[in-house]
C-alpha positions as CSV (number, residue, x, y, z in Angstrom):
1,X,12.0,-15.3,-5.3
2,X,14.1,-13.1,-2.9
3,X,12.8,-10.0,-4.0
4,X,15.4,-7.7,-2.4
5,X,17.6,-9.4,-5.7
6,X,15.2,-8.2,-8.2
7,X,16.7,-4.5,-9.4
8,X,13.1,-4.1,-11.6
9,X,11.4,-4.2,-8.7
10,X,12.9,-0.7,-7.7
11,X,11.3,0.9,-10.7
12,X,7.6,0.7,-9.2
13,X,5.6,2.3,-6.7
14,X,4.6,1.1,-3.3
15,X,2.2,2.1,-0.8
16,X,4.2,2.1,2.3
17,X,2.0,3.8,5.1
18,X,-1.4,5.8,5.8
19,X,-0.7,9.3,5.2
20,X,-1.8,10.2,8.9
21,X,0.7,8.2,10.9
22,X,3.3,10.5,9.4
23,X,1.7,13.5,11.4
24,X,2.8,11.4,14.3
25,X,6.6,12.1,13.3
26,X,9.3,10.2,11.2
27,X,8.3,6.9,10.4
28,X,10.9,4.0,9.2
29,X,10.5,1.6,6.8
30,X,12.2,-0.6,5.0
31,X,11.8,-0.8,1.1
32,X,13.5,-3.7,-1.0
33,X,15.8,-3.7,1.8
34,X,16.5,-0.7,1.7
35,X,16.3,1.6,5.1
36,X,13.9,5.1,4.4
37,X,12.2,7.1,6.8
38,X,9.4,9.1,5.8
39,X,7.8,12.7,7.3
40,X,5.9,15.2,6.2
41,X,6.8,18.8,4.5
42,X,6.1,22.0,5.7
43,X,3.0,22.1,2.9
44,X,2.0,18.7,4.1
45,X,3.3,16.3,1.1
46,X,4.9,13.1,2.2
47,X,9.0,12.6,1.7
48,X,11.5,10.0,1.8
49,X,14.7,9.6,2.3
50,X,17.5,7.1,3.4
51,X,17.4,6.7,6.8
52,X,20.6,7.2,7.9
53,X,22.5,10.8,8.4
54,X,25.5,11.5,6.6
55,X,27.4,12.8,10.1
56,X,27.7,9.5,12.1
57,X,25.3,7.2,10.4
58,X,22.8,7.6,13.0
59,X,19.0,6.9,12.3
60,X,17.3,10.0,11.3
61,X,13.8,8.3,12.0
62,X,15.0,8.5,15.7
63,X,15.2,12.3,15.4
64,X,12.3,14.3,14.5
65,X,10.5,17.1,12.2
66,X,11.5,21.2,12.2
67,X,9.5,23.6,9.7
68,X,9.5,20.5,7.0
69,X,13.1,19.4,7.5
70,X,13.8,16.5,9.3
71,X,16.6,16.9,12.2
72,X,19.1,13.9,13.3
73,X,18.8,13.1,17.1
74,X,22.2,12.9,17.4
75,X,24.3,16.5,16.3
76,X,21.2,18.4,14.7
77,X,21.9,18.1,11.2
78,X,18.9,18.8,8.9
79,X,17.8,18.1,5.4
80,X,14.7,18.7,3.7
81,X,13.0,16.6,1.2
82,X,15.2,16.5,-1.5
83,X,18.1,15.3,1.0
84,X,19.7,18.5,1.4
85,X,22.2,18.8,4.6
86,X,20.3,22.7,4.9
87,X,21.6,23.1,8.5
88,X,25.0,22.1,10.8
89,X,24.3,23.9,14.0
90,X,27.7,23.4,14.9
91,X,28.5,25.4,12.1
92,X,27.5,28.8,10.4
93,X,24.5,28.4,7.6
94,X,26.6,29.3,4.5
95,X,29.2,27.0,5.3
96,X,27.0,24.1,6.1
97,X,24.8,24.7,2.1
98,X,28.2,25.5,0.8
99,X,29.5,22.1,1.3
100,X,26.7,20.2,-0.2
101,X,26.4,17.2,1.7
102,X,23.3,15.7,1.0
103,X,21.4,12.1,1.3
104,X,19.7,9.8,-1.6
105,X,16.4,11.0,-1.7
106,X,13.4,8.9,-3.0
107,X,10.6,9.6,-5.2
108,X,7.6,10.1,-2.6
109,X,3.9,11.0,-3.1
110,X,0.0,10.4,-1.9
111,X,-2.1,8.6,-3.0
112,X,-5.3,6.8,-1.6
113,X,-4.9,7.7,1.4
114,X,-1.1,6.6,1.9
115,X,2.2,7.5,1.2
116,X,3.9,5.7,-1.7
117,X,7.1,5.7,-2.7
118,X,9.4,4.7,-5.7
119,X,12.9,4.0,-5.3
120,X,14.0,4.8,-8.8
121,X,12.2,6.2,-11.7
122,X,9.2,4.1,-12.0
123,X,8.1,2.8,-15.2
124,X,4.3,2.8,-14.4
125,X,1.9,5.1,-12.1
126,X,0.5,4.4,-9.0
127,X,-2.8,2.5,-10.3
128,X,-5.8,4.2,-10.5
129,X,-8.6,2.8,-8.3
130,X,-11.9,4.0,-9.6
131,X,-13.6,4.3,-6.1
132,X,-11.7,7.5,-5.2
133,X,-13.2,9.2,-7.7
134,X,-16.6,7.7,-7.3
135,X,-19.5,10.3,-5.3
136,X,-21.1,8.9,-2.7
137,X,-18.3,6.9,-1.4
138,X,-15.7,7.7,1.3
139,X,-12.7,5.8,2.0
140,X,-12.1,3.7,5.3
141,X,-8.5,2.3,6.4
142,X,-9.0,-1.2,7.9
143,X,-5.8,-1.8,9.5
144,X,-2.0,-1.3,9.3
145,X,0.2,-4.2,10.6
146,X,3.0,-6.2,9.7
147,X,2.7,-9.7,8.2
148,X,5.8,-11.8,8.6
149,X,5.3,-13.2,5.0
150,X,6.6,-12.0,1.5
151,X,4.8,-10.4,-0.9
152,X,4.5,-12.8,-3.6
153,X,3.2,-15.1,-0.8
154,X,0.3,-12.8,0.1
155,X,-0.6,-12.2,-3.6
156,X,-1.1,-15.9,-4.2
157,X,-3.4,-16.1,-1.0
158,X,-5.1,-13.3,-2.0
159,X,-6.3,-15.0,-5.7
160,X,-6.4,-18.6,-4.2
161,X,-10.0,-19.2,-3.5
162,X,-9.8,-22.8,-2.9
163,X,-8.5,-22.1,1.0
164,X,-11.7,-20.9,1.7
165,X,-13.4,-24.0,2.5
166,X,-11.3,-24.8,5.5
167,X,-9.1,-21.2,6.4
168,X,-13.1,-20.0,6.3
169,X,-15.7,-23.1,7.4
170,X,-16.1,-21.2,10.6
171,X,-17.8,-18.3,8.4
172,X,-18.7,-18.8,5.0
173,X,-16.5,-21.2,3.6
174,X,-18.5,-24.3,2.5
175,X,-16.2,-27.2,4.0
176,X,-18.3,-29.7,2.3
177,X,-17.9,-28.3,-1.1
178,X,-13.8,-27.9,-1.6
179,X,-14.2,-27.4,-5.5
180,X,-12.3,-23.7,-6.2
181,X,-14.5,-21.6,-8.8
182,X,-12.7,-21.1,-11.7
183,X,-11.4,-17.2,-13.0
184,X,-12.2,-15.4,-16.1
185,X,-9.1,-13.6,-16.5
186,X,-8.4,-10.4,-18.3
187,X,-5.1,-9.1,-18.8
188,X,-3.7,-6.1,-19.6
189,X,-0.2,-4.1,-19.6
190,X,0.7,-4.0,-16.3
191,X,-1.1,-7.3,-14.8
192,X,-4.6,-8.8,-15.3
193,X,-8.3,-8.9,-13.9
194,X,-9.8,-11.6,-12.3
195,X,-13.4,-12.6,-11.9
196,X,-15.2,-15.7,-10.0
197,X,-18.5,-16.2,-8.8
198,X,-18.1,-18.4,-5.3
199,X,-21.1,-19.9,-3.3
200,X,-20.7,-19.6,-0.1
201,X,-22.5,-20.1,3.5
202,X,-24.7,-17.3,4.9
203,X,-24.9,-17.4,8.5
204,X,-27.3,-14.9,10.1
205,X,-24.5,-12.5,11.1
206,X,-23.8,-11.9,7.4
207,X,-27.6,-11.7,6.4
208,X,-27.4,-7.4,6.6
209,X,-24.5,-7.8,4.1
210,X,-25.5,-10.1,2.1
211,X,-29.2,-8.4,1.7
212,X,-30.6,-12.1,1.9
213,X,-31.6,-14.3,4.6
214,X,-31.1,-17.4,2.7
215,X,-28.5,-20.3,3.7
216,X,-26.5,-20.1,1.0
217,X,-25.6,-16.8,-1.5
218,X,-23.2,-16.2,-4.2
219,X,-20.3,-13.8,-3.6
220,X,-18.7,-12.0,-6.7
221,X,-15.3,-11.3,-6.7
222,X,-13.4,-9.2,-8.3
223,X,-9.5,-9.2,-8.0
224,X,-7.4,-6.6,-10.0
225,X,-3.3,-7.1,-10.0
226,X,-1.1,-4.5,-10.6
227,X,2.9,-5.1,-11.2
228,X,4.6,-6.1,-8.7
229,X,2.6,-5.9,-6.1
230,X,-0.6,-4.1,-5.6
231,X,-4.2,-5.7,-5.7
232,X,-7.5,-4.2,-5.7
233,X,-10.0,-6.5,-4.2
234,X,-13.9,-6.2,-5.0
235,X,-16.8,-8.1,-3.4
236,X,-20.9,-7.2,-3.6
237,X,-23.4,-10.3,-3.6
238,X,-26.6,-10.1,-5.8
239,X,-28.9,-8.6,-3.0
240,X,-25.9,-6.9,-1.3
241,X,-25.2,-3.2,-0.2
242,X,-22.4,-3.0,-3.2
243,X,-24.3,-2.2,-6.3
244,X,-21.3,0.0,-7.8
245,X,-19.4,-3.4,-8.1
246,X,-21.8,-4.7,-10.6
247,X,-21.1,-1.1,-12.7
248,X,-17.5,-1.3,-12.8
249,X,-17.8,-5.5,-13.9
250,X,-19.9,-4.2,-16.4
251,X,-17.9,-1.5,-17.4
252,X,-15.1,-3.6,-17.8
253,X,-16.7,-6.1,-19.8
């Protein structure tokens, strides 16, 4: 599925970068194929607009950010976050709001710890995860990069647990036991929940995780798809450091 074809796919929300990169200045991105470059407000909140200024088509992610507005490299034209051409320097103030030249602006907000944005009027929130809300917890961003892969690609990976044996035999995967575990699968409105119970090998690295010093352990894994393409991803083990895990699988029951 070339998803760049698929209009319904504009009406959703996507978590497009860690709010803190955008202190570093405007950030590009491209959404659905469509080119956006995101900054920051004067009051902090994340915006997006199409990257592109309405003058000479230059990239406004190569300019940078003035009092909340975001400035074209080129000639100095403005807007703020609604897309709003508020400043021409080559020309007085008034004259420059009077014409009303302006950009398409996109729905932009955060969220978890990133910046998500919508290019039309989505027909869903962003999905709540029930760890930001949870006390004793705090939040940890792995790692940003770029995978050269789609998204639907990615999601299938991400629920496929019969790659583990052999993507994983180095770690835990049990190369001798190629069998998948089978789901129980939930669904709901906007997607499903997945749950699987997978043996797996327990090296002595993994023994502090794990909370066992046994060969062998069982990892739960909990696997929560949102439309189109979001995923929350769980994992605790029966002696592990993760007891909330088990609350929310049996909340959910």
């Amino acid at each position: 599925m070339l998803v760049t074809r698929q209009n319904v796919l504009r009406k959703f929300w996507y978590a497009i970068v860690p709010i803190e990169k955008l202190d570093e200045g405007p950030f590009p991105f491209t959404l659905l194929g469509e080119p956006i470059v995101l900054w920051k407000d004067a009051d902090g909140n994340p915006c997006a607009i199409r990257d592109r200024c309405c003058h000479r088509t230059a990239k406004l992610s190569k300019g940078f950010v003035e009092n909340g507005n975001i400035v074209c490299g080129y000639h100095g034209w403005t807007y703020d976050s609604g897309g709003a051409c508020v400043r021409i320097p080559q020309m007085e103030d008034d004259d420059a709001k009077r014409r009303k030249i302006g950009i398409e602006a996109f729905r932009c907000k955060e969220a978890c710890g990133y910046a998500w944005v919508a290019l039309e009027a989505p027909l869903r929130d962003i999905p709540d995860i029930p760890e930001e809300s949870m006390p004793g917890l705090r939040r940890i961003n792995q790692f940003y990069e770029v995978w050269n892969t789609s998204s639907v690609r990615f999601l299938e990976n991400a629920f496929d647990n019969s790659h583990f044996s052999y993507v994983h035999r180095e770690t835990f995967g049990q190369f001798e036991n190629p069998k998948p575990s089978s789901y129980e699968i939930s669904e709901h409105e906007w997607g499903f929940d997945a749950r699987t119970e997978v043996p797996i090998k327990n090296p002595p690295e993994s023994h502090a995780l794990t909370g066992t010093t046994e060969p062998e352990t069982i990892r739960y894994l909990s696997n929560n798809y949102y439309l189109p393409f979001t995923r929350r991803f769980g994992c605790s083990y029966p002696g592990g450091s993760y007891p909330y895990d088990h609350q929310l699988r049996d909340a959910d029951r």
